[in-house]
C-alpha positions in Angstrom: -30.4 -2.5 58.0 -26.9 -3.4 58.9 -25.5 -2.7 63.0 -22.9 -0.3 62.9 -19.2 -1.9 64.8 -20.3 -0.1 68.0 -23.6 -1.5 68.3 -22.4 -4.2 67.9 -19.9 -4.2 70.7 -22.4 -2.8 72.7 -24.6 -5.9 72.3 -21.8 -8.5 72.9 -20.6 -6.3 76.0 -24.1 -7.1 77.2 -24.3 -10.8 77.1 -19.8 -11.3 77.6 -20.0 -12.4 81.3 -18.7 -15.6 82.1 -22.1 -17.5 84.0 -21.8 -21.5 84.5 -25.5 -21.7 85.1 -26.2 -20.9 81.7 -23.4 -23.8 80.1 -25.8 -25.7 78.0 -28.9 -23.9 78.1 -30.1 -22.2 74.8 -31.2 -18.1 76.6 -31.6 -15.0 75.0 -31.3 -11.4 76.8 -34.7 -10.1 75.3 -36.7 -6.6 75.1 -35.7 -3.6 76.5 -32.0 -4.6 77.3 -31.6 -5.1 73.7 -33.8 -1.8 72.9 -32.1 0.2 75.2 -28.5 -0.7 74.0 -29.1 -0.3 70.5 -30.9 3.2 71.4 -27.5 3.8 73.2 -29.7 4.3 76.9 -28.6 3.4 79.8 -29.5 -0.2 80.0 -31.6 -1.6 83.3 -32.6 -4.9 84.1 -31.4 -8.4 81.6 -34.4 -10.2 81.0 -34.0 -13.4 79.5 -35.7 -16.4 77.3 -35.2 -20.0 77.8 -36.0 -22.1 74.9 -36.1 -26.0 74.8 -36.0 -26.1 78.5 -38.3 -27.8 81.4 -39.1 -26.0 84.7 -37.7 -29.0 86.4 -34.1 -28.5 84.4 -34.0 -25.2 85.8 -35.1 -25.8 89.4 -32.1 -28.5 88.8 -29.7 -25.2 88.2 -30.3 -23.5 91.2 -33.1 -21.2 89.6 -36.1 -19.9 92.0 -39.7 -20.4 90.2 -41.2 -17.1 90.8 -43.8 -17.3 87.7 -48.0 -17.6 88.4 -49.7 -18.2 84.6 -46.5 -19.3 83.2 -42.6 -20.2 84.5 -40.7 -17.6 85.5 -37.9 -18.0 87.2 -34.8 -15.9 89.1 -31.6 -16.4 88.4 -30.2 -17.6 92.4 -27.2 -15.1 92.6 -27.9 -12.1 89.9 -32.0 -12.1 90.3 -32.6 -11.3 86.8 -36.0 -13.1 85.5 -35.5 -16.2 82.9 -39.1 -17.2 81.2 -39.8 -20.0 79.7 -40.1 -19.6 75.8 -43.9 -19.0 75.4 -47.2 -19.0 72.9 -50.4 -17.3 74.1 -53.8 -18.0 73.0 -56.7 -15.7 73.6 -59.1 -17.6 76.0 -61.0 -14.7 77.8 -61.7 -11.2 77.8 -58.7 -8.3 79.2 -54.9 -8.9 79.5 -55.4 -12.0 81.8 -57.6 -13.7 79.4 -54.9 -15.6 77.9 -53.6 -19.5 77.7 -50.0 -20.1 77.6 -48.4 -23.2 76.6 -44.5 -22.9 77.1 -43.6 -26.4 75.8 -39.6 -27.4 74.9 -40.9 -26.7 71.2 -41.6 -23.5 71.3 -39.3 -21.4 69.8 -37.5 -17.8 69.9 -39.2 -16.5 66.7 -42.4 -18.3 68.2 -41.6 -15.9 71.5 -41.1 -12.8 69.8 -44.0 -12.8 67.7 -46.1 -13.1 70.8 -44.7 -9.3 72.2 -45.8 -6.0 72.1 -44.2 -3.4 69.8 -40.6 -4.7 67.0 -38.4 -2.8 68.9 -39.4 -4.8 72.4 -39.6 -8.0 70.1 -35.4 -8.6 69.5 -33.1 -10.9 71.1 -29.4 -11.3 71.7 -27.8 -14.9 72.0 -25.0 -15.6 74.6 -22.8 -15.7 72.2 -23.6 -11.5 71.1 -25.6 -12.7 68.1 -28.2 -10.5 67.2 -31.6 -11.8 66.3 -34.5 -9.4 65.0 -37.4 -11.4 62.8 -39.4 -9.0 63.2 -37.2 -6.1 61.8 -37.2 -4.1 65.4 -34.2 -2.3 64.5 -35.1 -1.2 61.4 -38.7 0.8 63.5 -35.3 1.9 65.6 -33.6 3.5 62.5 -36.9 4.6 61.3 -38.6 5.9 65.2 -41.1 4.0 64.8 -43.4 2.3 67.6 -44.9 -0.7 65.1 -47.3 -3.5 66.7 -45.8 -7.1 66.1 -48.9 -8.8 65.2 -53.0 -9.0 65.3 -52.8 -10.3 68.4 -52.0 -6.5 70.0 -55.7 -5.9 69.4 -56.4 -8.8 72.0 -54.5 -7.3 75.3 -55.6 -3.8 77.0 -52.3 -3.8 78.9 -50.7 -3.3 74.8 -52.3 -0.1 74.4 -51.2 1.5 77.9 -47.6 0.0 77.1 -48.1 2.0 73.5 -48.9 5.5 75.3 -46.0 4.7 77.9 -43.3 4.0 75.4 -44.4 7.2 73.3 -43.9 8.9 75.9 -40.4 7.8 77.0 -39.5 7.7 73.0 -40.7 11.4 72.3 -39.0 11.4 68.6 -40.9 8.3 67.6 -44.2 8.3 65.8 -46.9 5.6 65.9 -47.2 3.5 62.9 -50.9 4.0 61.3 -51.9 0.6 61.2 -51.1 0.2 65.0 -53.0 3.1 66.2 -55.4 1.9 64.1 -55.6 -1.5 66.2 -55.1 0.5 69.3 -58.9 2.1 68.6 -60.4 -1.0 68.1 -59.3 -2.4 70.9 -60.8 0.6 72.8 -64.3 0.4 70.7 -63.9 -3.6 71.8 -64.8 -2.5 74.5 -60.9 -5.2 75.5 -60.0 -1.9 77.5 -62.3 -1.8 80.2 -61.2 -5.1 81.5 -58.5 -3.3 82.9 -57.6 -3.5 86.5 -57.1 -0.7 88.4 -53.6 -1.2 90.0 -52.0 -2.1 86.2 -53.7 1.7 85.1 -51.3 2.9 88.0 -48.7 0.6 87.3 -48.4 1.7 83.7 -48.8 5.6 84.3 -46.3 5.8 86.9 -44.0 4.7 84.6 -45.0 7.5 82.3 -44.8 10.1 84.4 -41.2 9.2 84.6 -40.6 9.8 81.0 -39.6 13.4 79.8 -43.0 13.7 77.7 -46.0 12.3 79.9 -48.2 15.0 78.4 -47.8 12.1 75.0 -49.0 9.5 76.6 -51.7 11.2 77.9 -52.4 12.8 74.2 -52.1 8.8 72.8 -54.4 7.5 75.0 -56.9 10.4 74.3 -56.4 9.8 70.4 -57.5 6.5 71.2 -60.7 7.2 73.0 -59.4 5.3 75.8 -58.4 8.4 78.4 -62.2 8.5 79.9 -62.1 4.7 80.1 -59.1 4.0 82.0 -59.0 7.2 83.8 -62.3 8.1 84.7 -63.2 12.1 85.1 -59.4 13.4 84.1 -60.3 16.8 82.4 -57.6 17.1 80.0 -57.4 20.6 78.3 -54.6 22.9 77.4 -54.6 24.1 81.0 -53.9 20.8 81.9 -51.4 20.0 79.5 -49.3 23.3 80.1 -49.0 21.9 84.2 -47.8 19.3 83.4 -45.4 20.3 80.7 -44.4 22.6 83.2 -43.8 20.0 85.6 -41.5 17.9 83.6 -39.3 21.1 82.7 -39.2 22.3 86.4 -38.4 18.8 87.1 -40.9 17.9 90.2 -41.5 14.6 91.4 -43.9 11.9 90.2 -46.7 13.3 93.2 -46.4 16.8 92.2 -46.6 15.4 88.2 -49.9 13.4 89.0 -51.3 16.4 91.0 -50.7 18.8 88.2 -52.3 16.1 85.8 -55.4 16.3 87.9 -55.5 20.0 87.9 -58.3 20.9 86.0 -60.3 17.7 87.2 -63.2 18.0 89.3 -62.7 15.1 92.1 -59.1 14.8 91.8 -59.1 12.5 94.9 -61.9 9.9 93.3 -60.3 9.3 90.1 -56.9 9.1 92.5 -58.8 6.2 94.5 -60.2 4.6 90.9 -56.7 3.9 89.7 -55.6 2.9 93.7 -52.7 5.8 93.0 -50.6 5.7 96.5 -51.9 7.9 99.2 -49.0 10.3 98.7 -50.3 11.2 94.7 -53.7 11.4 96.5 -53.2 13.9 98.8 -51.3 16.2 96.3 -53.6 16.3 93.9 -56.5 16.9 96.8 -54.6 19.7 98.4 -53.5 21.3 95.2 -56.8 22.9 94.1 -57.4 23.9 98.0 -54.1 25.9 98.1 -55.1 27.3 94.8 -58.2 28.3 95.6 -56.8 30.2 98.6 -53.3 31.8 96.6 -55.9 33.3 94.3 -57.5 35.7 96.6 -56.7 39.0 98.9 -54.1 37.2 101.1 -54.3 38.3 105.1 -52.8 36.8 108.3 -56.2 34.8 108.8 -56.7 33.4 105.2 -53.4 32.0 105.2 -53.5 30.3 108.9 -56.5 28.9 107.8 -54.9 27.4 104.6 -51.8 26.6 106.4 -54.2 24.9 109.2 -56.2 23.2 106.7 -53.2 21.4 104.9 -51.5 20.6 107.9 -48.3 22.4 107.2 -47.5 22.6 110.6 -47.0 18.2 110.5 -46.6 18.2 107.1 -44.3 21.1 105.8 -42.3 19.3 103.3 -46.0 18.0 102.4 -46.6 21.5 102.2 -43.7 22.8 100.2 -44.4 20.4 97.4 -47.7 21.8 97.0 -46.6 25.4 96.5 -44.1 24.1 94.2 -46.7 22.7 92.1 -48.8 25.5 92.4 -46.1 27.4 90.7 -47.2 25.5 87.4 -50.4 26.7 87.3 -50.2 30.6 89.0 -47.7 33.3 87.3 -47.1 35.3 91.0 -44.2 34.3 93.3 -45.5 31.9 96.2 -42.3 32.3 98.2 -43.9 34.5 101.1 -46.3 30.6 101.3 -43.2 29.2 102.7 -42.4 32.0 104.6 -45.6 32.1 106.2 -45.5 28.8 106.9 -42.4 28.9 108.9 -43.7 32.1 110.5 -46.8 29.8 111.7 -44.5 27.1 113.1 -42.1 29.4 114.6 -45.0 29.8 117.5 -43.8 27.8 120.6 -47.6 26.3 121.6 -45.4 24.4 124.4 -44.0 27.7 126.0 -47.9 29.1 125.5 -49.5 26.2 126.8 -46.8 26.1 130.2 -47.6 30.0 130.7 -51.7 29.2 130.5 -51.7 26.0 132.3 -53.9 27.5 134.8 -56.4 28.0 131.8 -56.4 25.1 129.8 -59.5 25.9 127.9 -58.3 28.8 126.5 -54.8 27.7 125.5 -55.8 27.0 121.3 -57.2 30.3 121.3 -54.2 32.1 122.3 -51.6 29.9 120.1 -53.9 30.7 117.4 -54.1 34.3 118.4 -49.9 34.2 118.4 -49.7 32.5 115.2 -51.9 35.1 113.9 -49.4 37.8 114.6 -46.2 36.4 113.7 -48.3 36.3 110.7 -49.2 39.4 110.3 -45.7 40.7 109.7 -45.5 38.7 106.3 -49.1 39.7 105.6 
């Protein structure tokens, strides 16, 4: 399939800056630069290939090694990455059981056949020249998410990539034959090798995307949901918070907790996949503040709840919470907010002063104020 004119000026707008560094050197802006442009996305970070080159040629140039398995280095004054053109062999079990040999033979068709999906497998030339062996951009044309080779049956990391990216591309289905080596990879038993903090790493990224409900669903279809995330109950409850999430347009805490929703120990699977202490404590308090907005509401069941998420040290904490609860409850949770203000409207300095000669009984009587300014809301 043929570029139309303005993909192709969007491709050689891409690689037409004048660099020095790169005079002489054979590089290629690879993956989701290329992807993104062609897709007509916002384009993020150039990441590029070096073929025919030595690490010592580039430390030469200025270039900062930054690479552990293989070289990897950063450009000195734009910090974008340039790797070493690559071959993997499989040597081990998960995604670091691999052997790389990145010698000046290896090519850029012997580079791209090593990559995920075609459309992450194309590669642009400083010159603007377009190179696609693996007919990415005609999975593009088609939305298609295809696997590159066999070898996407060897790396675990491959199928969370595959949930993320069908996620982010909603309109694109999943070629057969690569869901197909998606499920044996799971029934490999490759999956489990996983770390922890690349699970995390992966779906954070895909609760970015406008459909993480899909990569949730892909990962399910796989069998591999109760591998890499361990007790997640996912239902249609479950799916219609978070769906509702994405549309109200929370953030990626309130996203995770409403993921968790209809999980029993949202907090353990939260440690599992070492998910920051922020996405923790969402999805712990969530189900509290649930459990509470679901029953007769008075001035002492709410202090309690307010008391027992910390709203008075926490209230922006707090607010996100009853924002997320929205997702899951049909009834207005605006007088939650209004109680809590009510609650930290009470001045315990100005109580404490006025009681000072009876220290011991100074909590009680804060308590007993916040109770009535309370009161008036409930």
């Amino acid at each position: 399939m043929e570029l139309s004119t303005l993909q192709r000026q969007a491709l050689m707008a891409l690689v037409q800056r004048t660099d020095p560094l790169l005079e002489g050197l054979d590089c290629y802006v690879v993956g989701g630069a290329v992807r993104d442009t062609l897709l007509q996305l916002p384009v993020g970070d150039r990441d590029w290939v070096v073929v025919g080159a030595t690490p010592e040629q580039l430390a030469q140039r200025g270039f900062i090694p930054v690479g552990g398995d293989f070289p990897v280095f950063l450009h000195p004054r734009t910090k974008e990455e340039f790797a070493l053109a690559r071959t993997e062999r499989k040597s081990g079990r998960g995604y670091k059981g691999f052997t790389f040999y990145t010698g000046q033979d290896v090519s850029l068709a012997d580079d791209l056949v090593r990559r995920d999906l075609t459309i992450n497998a194309m590669a642009l030339d400083t010159l603007g020249q377009f190179h696609d062996p693996l007919h990415g951009y005609a999975d593009i044309q088609q939305r298609c998410l295809r696997h590159v080779g066999q070898a996407f049956a060897e790396d675990p990391v491959r199928l969370l990539r595959l949930a993320r990216f069908a996620a982010r591309f909603s309109d694109f289905t999943i070629a057969p034959e690569t869901l197909d080596l998606a499920q044996h990879l799971v029934a490999s038993g490759e999956v489990d090798a996983l770390v922890p903090e690349r699970v995390w790493q992966e779906l954070h990224k895909g609760l970015q995307t406008g459909a993480p409900v899909r990569m949730v669903q892909v990962l399910a279809q796989c069998g591999a949901l109760s591998r890499v995330l361990p007790g997640l109950v996912w239902n249609e409850a479950a799916t219609q918070a978070l769906t509702c999430a994405v549309q109200r347009q929370l953030d990626l805490a309130q996203r995770f907790a409403l993921l968790c929703i209809q999980s029993p120990n949202p907090e353990q699977l939260a440690d599992h996949i070492r998910a920051p202490s922020a996405f923790k404590d969402l999805a712990r308090l969530l189900p509290l503040f649930l459990k509470s907005a679901a029953g007769p509401l008075n001035a002492v069941t709410v202090a309690n709840t307010l008391q027992r998420l910390d709203s008075l040290r926490k209230p922006e904490r707090f607010a996100l919470v009853v924002q997320a609860a929205q997702c899951v409850v049909p009834t207005d949770l605006t007088p939650w907010l209004q109680a809590a203000q009510c609650f930290a409207s009470v001045d315990a300095g100005v109580i404490a002063q006025a009681h000072q000669g009876q220290p011991k009984s100074i909590p009680e009587v804060i308590w007993a104020a916040r109770l009535d300014a309370l009161s008036a809301i409930f």
